[in-house]
Steps between C-alpha positions, in 0.01 A plus 500: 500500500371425848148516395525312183713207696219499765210494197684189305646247737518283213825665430696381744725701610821352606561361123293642262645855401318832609422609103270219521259727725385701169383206344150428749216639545661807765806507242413874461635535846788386440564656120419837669787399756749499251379801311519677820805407559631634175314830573633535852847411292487804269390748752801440737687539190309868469558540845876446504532773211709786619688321788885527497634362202732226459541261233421168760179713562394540158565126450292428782221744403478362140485192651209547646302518122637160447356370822163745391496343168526139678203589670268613183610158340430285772122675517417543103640145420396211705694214577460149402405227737785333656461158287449700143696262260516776199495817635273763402616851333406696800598179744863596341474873540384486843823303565714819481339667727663317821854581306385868444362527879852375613645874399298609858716306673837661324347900596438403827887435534595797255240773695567383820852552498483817260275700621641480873853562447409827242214666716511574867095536448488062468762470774204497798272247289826242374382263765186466342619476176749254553331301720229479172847426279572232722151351493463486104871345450420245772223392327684470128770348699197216666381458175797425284649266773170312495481495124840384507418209755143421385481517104578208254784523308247503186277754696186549539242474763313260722400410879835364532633886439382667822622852351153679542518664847865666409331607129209669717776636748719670262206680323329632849886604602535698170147669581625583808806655416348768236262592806709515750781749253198710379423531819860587593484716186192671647717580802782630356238738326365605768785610752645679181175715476480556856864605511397756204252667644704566812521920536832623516667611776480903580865480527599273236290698237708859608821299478399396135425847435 
């Protein structure tokens, strides 16, 4: 997204919404953005698989497709420009991907509090992964207040709408988070290899015998 805002200061970005970005000539930077995102979506989702089960952790796990399949909408079906008076198929398709996309915000709440209080292996990373929680919900909670205070009662957008900067906000925050919990993920992995291939104890091994 950086790139492609960089490449296309036409699209100015404390109004006009980040989708926008896939419609220039660097829009590929910022359609493989979102299908990233989706990917990087999914694979937490594979990487989650087998952790202590709970039914708020298989809500937040399965809400990670929804966020992944936010994502592969926002890349495969570009957005309309911002003063489109009849909407395009794909313009209207692309519009469900910010509603889809909102599900990341929902596991990040379900995971975080989950996967800590059934595993002692997430207890040493929680910091991190609430402290991502807390990042993503701050910026849904930016964006809705500003949405609230900033958007005509009819809708729609305009300079007068300066909504752009949270829109770009809330979609780095929700990169962040799946990074930072994969990499948690990754952690948790780890330690629980490492304490596998610890040899037994001498002692302990007779006693078991």
């Amino acid at each position: 997204m950086g790139f492609a805002q960089v490449t296309q200061p036409e699209v100015v970005p404390s109004w006009r919404p980040p989708s926008e970005l896939a419609l220039g000539a660097t829009g590929w930077a910022m359609t493989t953005g979102f299908a990233l995102l989706g990917l990087a979506c999914v694979l937490l989702f594979a990487a989650l698989r087998g952790q202590p089960a709970s039914r708020t952790a298989h809500v937040g796990r399965y809400a990670l497709l929804v966020g992944a399949a936010g994502g592969v909408l926002g890349a495969a079906f570009p957005t309309d420009r911002w003063d489109t008076t009849v909407p395009t198929a794909t313009g209207t398709v692309h519009n469900i991907a910010p509603v889809l996309l909102d599900a990341v915000p929902l596991a990040a709440i379900l995971l975080g509090v989950s996967l800590v209080r059934r595993s002692q292996g997430w207890r040493p990373v929680r910091r991190w992964l609430w402290a991502a929680a807390a990042l993503v919900v701050g910026a849904v909670v930016v964006l809705s207040v500003s949405m609230g205070i900033f958007l005509p009662q009819g809708g729609g957008l305009g300079p007068d709408v300066p909504i752009g900067w949270q829109a770009r906000g809330l979609l780095v925050a929700v990169a962040a988070w799946v990074a930072i919990a994969a990499g948690c993920a990754l952690a948790v992995a780890r330690t629980a290899h490492t304490a596998d291939d610890q040899p037994v104890p001498a002692d302990t091994a007779g006693a078991a015998r």
